[in-house]
N, C-alpha and C positions, 0 to 999 in steps of 0.2 A: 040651221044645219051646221053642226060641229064642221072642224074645218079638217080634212082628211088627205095623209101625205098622198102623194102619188107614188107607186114603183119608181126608182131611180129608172130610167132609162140605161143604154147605151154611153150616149153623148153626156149626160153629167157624171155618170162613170169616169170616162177618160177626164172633164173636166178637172173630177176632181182629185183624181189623181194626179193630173199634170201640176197642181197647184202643189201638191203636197210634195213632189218632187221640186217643183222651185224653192219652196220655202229649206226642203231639208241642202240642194246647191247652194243657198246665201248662208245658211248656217257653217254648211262645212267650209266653203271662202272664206268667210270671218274667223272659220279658227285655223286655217290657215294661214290666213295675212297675220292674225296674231303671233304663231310660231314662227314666223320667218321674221318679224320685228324683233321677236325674242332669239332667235337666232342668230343675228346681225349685233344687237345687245352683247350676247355671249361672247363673240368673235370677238368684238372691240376689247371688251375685257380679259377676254385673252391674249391678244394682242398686247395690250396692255401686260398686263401681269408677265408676259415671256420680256418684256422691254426692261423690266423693272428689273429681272431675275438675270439680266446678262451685263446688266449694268454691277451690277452687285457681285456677282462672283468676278467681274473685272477688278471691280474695287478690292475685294479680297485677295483677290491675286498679286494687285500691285502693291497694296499691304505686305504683302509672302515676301513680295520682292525688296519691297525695302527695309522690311524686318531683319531680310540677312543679308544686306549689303551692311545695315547697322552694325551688326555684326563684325564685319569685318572691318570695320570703323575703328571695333577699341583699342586703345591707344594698349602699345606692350608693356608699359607696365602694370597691368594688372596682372 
């Protein structure tokens, strides 16, 4: 005797839907935690990068500044 499905019932119905919803909840948690990793990622290097960027225009500024006090250095006879 071939071997012959049975009608899903009911209860493997829900079974197996509830399964396909767990599986599709760990998928979406995983790419979750993954964007939140890469958004903490992103931060630091932004953080970073504005550190870098205010140090820099400091340094260009206190350039500015002693560029024209040079200035006013030179001797009168020239």
């Amino acid at each position: 005797m071939p071997w012959v499905r049975q009608p899903m019932n009911e209860l493997d119905r829900l079974q197996e839907k509830i399964a396909f919803q767990e599986r599709s909840i760990e998928q979406l948690n995983d790419a979750v935690t993954d964007q939140q990793r890469q958004i903490q990622r992103l931060s630091e290097e932004v953080r970073i990068l504005a550190q870098l960027l205010r140090e820099r225009r400091e340094s260009e500024q206190s350039q500015a500044t002693g560029a024209s006090s040079v200035i006013h250095e030179i001797p009168p006879h020239y």
